[in-house]
Structure formats: structure tokens, C-alpha cells
N, C-alpha and C positions, 0 to 999 in steps of 0.2 A: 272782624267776624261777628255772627251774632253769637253776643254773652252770654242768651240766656238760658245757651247748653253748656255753658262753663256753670250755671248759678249751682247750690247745694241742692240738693232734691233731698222732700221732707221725707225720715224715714217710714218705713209700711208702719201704719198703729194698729192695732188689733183691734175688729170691728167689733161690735158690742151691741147689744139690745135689753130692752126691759123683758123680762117674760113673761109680764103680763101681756104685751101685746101680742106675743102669736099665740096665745092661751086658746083660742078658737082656731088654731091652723093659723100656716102662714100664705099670705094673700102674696100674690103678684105684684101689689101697691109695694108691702116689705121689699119684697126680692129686688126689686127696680130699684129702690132707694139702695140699696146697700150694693147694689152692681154698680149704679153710680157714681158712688166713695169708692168703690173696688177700682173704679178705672180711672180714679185719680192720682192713683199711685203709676202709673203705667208710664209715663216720662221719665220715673228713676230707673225703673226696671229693665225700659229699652234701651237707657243712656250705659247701665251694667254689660246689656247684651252685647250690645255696639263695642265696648271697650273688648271686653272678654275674644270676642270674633276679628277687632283689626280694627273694624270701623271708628276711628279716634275721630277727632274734632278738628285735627290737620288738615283732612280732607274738603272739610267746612268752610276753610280760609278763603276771606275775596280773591280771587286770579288779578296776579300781577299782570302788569303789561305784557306785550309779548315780547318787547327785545330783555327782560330780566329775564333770568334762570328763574323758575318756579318748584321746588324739589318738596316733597310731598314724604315723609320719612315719618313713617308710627313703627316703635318699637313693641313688639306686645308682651309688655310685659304681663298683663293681666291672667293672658293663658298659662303661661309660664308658673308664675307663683301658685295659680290654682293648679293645675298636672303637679307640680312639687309638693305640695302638701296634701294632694290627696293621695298621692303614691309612697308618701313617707307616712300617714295616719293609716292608710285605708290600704295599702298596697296587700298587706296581708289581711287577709277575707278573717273577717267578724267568728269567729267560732260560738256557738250554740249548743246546749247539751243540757237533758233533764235526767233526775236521778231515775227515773221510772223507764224501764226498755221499751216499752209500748209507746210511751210519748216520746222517748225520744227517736227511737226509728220514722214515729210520723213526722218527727221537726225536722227532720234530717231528709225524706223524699218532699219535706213543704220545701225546704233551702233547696233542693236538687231540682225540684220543677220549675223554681221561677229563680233560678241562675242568681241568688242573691247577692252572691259577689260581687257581678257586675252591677245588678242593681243596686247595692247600698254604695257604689264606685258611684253611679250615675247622680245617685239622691244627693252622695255630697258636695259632690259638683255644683250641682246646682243652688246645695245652700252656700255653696264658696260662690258662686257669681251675687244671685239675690237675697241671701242673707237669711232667707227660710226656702225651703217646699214642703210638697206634699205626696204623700202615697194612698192610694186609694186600694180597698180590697175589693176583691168580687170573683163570684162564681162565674166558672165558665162553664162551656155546654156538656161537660164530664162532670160537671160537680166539684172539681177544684181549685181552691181557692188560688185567686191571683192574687199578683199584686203590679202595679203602675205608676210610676214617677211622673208627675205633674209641676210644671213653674207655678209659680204666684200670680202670672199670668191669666192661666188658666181657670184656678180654681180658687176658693177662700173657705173660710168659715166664719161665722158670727160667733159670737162667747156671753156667757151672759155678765152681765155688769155688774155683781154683785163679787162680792168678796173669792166666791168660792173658783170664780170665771170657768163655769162649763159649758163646754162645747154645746147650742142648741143647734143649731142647723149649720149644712156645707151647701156651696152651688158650685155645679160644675156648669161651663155655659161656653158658646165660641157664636162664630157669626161664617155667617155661608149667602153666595148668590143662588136666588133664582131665578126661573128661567126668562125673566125681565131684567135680569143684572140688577137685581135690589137687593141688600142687604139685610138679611134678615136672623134674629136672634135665637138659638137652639139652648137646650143644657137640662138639667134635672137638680133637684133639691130632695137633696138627702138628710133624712132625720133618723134619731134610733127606731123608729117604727117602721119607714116608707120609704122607698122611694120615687118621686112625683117627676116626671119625666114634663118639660113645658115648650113651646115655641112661640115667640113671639109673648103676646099676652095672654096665652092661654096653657093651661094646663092638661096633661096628658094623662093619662088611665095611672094610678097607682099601681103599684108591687111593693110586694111586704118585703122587709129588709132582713132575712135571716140572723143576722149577727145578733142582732139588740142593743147594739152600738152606732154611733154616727162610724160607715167603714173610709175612714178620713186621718189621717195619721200625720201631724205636723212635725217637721224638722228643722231646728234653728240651727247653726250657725253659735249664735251666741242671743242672750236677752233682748237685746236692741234690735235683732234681726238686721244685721249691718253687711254687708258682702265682705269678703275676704280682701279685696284689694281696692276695696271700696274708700278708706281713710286714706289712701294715698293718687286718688284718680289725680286734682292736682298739679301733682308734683308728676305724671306719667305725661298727662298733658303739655307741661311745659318740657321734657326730656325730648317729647317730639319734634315741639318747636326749634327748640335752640342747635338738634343737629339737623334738623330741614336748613336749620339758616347756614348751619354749616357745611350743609351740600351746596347751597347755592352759592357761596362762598369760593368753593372749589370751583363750579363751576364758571363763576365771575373772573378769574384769573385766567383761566384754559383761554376766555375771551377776553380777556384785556388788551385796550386802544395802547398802537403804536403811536408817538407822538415827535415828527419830524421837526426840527427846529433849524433854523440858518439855511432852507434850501425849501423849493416849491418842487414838489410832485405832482404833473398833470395826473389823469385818469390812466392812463396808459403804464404808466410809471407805476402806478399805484397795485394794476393787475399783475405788472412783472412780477412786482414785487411778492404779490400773494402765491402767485403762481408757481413760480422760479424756484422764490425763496432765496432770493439772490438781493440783496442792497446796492447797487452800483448808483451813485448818484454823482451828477458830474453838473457843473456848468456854472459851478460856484468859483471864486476867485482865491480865497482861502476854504481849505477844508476842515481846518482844526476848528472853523466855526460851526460846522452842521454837527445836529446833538441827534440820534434816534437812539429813542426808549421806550420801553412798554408802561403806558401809566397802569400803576395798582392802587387799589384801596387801602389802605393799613389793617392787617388781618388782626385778630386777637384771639390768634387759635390756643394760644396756652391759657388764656382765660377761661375759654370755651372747653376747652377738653378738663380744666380743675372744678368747670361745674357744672358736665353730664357727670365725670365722676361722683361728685357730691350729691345728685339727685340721684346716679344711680343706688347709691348707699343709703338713702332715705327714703329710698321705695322700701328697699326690703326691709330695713330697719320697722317702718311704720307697719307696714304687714303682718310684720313678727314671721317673717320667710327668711330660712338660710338661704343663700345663693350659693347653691350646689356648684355650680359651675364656674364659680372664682378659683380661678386657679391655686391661688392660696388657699381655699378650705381644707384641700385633702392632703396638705404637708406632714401635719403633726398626723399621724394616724392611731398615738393611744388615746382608748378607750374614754378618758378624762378630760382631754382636750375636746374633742367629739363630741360630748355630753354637754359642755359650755357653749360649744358652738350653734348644736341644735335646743339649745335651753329656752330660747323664748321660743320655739316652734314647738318645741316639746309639750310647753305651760298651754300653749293656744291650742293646741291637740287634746289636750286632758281635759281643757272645758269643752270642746266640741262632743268627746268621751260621753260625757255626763248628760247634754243635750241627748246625743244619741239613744243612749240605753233608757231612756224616760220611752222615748217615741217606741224604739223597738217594745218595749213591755207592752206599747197600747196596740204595735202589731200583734203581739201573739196572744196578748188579751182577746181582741177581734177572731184570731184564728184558733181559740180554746174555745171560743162560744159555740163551736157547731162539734157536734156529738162524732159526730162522721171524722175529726177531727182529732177530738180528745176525747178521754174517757171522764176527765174532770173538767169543767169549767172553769177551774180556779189553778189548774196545771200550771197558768201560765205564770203564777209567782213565784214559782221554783226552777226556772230557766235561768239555765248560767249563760250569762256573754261574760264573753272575754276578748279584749282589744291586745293586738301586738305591732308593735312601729315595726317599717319596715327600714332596714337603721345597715351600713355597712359593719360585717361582725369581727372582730378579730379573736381568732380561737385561739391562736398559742397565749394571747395575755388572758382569756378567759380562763384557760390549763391552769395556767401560774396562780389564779387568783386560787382555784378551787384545790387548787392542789397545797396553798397557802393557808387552807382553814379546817384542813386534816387535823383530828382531835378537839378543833374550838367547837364548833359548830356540827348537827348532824349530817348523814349522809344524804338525809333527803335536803336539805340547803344547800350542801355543796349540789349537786345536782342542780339547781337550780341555777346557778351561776354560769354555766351552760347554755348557749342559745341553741346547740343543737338538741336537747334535750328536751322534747313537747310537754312530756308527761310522768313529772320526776316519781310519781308513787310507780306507775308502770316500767322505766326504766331500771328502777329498785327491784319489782318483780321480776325482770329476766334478771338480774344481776344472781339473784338470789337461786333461781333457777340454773342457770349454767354452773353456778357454784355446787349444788346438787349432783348437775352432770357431772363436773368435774370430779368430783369427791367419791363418783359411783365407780366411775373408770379407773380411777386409782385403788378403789378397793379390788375391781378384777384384777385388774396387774400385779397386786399382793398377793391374791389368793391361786393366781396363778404360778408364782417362785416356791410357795408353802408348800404345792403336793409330793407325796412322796416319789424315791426314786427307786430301782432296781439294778440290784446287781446282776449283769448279764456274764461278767468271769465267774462264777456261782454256779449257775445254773449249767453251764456246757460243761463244768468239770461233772459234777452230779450225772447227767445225759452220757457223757462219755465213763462213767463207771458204769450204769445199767447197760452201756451196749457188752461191758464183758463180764457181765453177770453177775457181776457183785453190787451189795450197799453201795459203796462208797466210801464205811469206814474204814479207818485202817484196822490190820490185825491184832 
């Protein structure tokens, strides 16, 4: 096959410029230079796509003859590992909240306009395939602010080379025919001031950039910008090969030569034979000498099957992905066992965490900048995120634990211990409240036993004296 889609593709480096040179605006001379180190990188990124989507390298293989079995088997595992750990990191949607009501009801219809769930779902996706992306902001024709997930593909940014590495410009750019079927280059270059709309070598009418920021918002993955199953392409590549060979395999046996020995079969004989399915072979003198057998190849399927297992265990191993769907995962199901199992998933989720919440601060940084938005500019330092795995829960050992640190520990930590519990200060407040109810109702029920009673044998004796005209007392 050709090797040099098996070779390592260099990882994406982070583009960089002096800024002295676009101190006078940035020339189309820049932008061309730096699109074309951008689309140097595009051989890893489609080699990521291609895995992630099915299209492995198996498919690439010279074609066998046509009397071999030719079996063509990619396992994908690449989708697989990535749906896993974005559904275990990210299954449950990012929570956001400022102490101010005003800005927080605006964060709250910003996250309900542009479905951020899915989109922070989408974003991480994509840095679990390429290793980074990007989100871009912008006004739509109501005035509210979007946002849109972009490959590495699509879009870059340059940084400056100096110690501090700040973002000096972003391009966004693609390629379209016209009506010659030429190919021609479209995109716009975005700066904190402008953005400059260009085709081809030319550039387009500017528009001021509302935010005052590049509206460009980078998502790693990790430092290196590496793909999620990217350390182990590989070992996924060769898992395909060795059971394609084992299809064919199978397949070579279903077809294995009959081999007649001590006796000649014309053509005729031959068809019976296939036909019928009948051996009757005659016109030999001794019979104990005619041998038929099926020749086989010497299989090595117990080798074969001890090392798809071993690559399967070294994919996920390398990944740092549980493999949910080992039937052995979900045996032990306390809480302790579970924790060990998703331990390196867990460690590789907690630095994706951190990536994360850098980028989101530069989203809401972007979306505090417009007034119509926030009342402060600087709101956006005081936005809580908060991450929760999306993890199977076991409540009765959760019960046990919390119910084990009665007296140690306060009520609002046990509470906590509690996965059904979102908001252990708020679950405290009804607690406290119902306690109230309770204690109100119970004082009616008391003050209802306390009132007095009457004697009704009393009163009819008294009644029944004034009807015969006396007091009542005696004489």
C-alpha cells in the first residue's frame, strides 16, 4: 500500500508573526503566506477525518488477485472512543451562573438561543477528532450574539511571537467554483477592530467589529493540540488489517481445493461431483488406495484472536478511554471499583476541564463586551462554570455513605455526597422550610386538643328546672 498515509503527520504549531509587520494593516501578501503554512497542516487533519468517519487505510490496500478472498474490515474504533468520552465529560451540559440577576438571566436566554449544550457537545467533538477548534461570535440580524463551531480546517489564528502570544488576527477562508468551474478563494480577516471581508487577492469593504476583541475563541483538547485517538491511529490501523486477514482466512477455507489422490477424475466426474455432492469413484483396482481431501492452509487463529485482543486493550489503554462495553466493566458496580476504572478517563477529562473554562471565559468575555448584553464589561469574571461527569450512580451506597457521616461532617457536606442533590444550600432551604411546615401543623393539632369543653348534662338539668319554674336549687 502506499506508506505515506501510514507516516506521522507533524502536529498543527501555532502560527505566529512579528507585529511589527502588520503595524500598517495586514496585506494579502501576510494572509497568503500564513493560508499557506495553514494548509500544510491539512494531510493530518484529513487522515483524523477519514479515521473518525470509517475511511481507514484498509480500504487503500492493492487488490488482490481475483481468485483470493479480498475482505476489507475497519473497525472504528476512533468514533467510538470519541461518542464515549464526550458523553461521559460532556453528557451533562456545562452549567453557567453569575451572582447578579440581570446578567444572569441574560447568560441564561444567551445559553437558550444558541442551544449551547449541543454546541459545546459539537466543539468537543471536534477537538476530540483534531486536537483543537474554534468558535466564532457574531451578530445576527436581531442583534444577537451567536456563536458557530468551526474545524481547524476552516479557520486559524496567527498569535504574536513574543512571550505574551496574543491573538493578532483570525482568517476565516474556503474555496468555491465559478461559473468557469475555477476555483476560487473567498474568507474575511478578522482583527479586534474590523472585519475585512477578501476574494481572491482582493479585499472587501470593511465593518467595525463590535466586540473589541478578535470574536474567535480557541478550544484544545490538550497543549499539544493532539486528537483524542490520535496516539493510537497505529495500532487501530493494524487491528484492521490483522482481522481483514482473518476474514479472508475464513473465507479461504469455505474455498479450499479438493485433492484426489490414486484415482483420475475426467471433467465430467468432476461436475458430478460438485453437483451431486456425491464421491462415487470407481475403475480403480484397489480402493484403499484413493485418498480425497480438502487441502488447508495451517490457520493461526489462536494467535490471531491473542492479538486483536491485545491491540484492542492498547487502543483504549493509549487513549486513556474506558471501554464501556467490555462486558467485564460493569461487574463490580461499587462506587470504588468504578472510580479506578474510569481513573484515567477521568485525569484526561479534568485537563480537557481546564482547557475548557479558559476558552469559555474568552466566550463570555466577547459577549460582556456589548452593553445590550451586560451591564458591566467585566461581568464576565464572575461567571461560575461548573462541570459534572456523566458517570452511572448508585444511590443506595451514596445513602450509606451520607448517612455514615451524620455528626462528623456538616449537613451541607452530607448533602453533597448525593448525586441527586444539584444545589446542596437550596436543598437545605427546603429542608428547613418543610421543617417549619411541619412544626406549624403540629402546633394546630395541639392547640386544637387544649380548647375547652362543655358540660351538656348541666345545662339540660338547669333547662329542665326553669321549665317548672324554679332556680334550680334545692330548698
Amino acid at each position: 500500500m502506499n506508506n505515506k498515509s501510514r507516516r506521522p503527520y507533524m502536529l498543527p504549531v501555532q502560527l505566529t508573526c512579528d507585529p511589527a509587520k502588520i503595524e500598517n494593516g495586514i496585506s494579502m501578501d501576510v494572509v497568503e503566506h500564513f493560508i499557506k503554512k495553514h494548509e500544510e497542516m491539512f494531510p493530518r487533519y484529513e487522515y483524523l477525518e477519514k479515521l473518525y468517519l470509517g475511511f481507514h487505510d484498509i480500504f487503500r490496500e492493492p487488490e488482490k488477485p481475483d481468485w483470493k478472498p479480498d475482505h476489507r474490515l475497519a473497525v472504528n474504533f476512533p468514533r467510538f472512543i470519541t461518542q464515549a468520552f464526550v458523553g461521559y465529560t460532556y453528557g451533562i451540559p456545562i452549567k453557567v451562573g453569575h451572582e447578579d440577576e440581570k446578567t444572569n438571566e441574560s447568560l441564561l436566554a444567551f445559553e437558550k438561543n444558541n442551544q449551547t449544550s449541543d454546541h459545546n457537545a459539537e466543539m468537543a467533538t471536534k477537538c476530540s477528532i483534531y486536537g483543537h477548534a474554534f468558535e466564532y461570535s457574531y451578530q445576527n440580524e436581531d442583534g444577537k450574539t451567536k456563536l458557530k463551531a468551526f474545524s481547524p480546517k476552516d479557520l486559524f489564528v496567527v498569535y504574536d511571537n513574543r512571550i505574551s502570544e496574543k491573538a493578532l488576527f483570525a482568517v476565516r477562508y474556503g474555496y468555491y467554483t465559478d461559473d468557469d468551474n475555477r476555483w476560487k478563494k473567498y474568507g474575511e480577516i478578522m482583527t479586534a477592530r474590523e472585519i475585512v471581508p477578501f476574494e481572491e487577492n482582493k479585499k472587501g469593504e470593511s465593518k467595525p467589529n463590535p466586540y473589541g476583541y478578535i470574536p474567535v475563541v480557541e478550544w484544545r483538547l490538550n497543549e499539544e493540540r493532539m486528537g483524542l485517538f490520535e496516539p493510537a491511529a497505529n495500532l487501530i490501523e493494524e487491528f484492521d488489517l490483522i482481522i481483514s486477514e482473518k476474514g479472508n482466512d475464513v473465507a479461504a477455507f469455505a474455498e479450499a481445493y479438493m485433492a484426489i489422490l490414486g484415482a483420475e477424475v475426467d471433467e465430467d466426474g468432476v461436475k458430478r461431483i460438485r453437483d451431486d455432492r456425491i464421491i462415487n469413484i470407481y475403475g480403480t483396482d484397489d480402493a484403499k488406495d484413493v485418498l480425497v481431501q480438502f487441502l488447508t492452509k495451517p490457520t493461526a487463529d489462536g494467535t490471531q484472536e491473542n492479538l486483536l485482543d491485545r491491540l484492542q486493550d492498547l487502543i483504549f489503554v493509549t487513549c486513556m478511554v474506558a471501554n464501556i462495553s467490555d462486558e467485564n466493566f460493569g461487574n463490580n458496580a461499587s462506587g470504588i471499583s468504578l472510580a479506578y476504572k474510569l481513573l484515567a478517563m477521568d485525569n484526561l477529562a479534568k485537563t480537557f476541564d481546564r482547557k475548557v473554562s479558559k476558552s469559555l471565559s474568552k466566550r463570555y468575555k466577547i459577549f460582556c463586551s456589548l452593553s445590550t448584553n451586560a451591564n458591566n464589561p467585566n461581568a464576565w469574571e464572575d461567571v461560575d462554570i461548573n462541570f459534572s461527569r456523566n458517570v452511572p450512580k448508585n444511590l443506595q451506597e451514596e445513602v450509606q455513605n451520607a448517612s455514615g457521616l451524620e455528626g462528623i461532617v456538616s449537613k451541607k457536606t452530607q448533602l453533597t455526597v448525593l448525586s441527586v442533590v444539584d444545589d446542596p444550600d437550596a436543598e437545605m432551604e427546603q429542608i428547613r422550610k418543610e421543617e417549619d411546615e411541619d412544626a406549624e401543623a403540629a402546633a394546630k393539632r395541639s392547640d386544637l386538643w387544649r380548647q375547652p369543653s362543655f358540660d351538656y348534662g348541666t345545662d339540660s338539668e338547669g333547662d329542665e328546672a326553669d321549665e317548672l319554674g324554679g332556680d334550680g336549687d334545692e330548698a
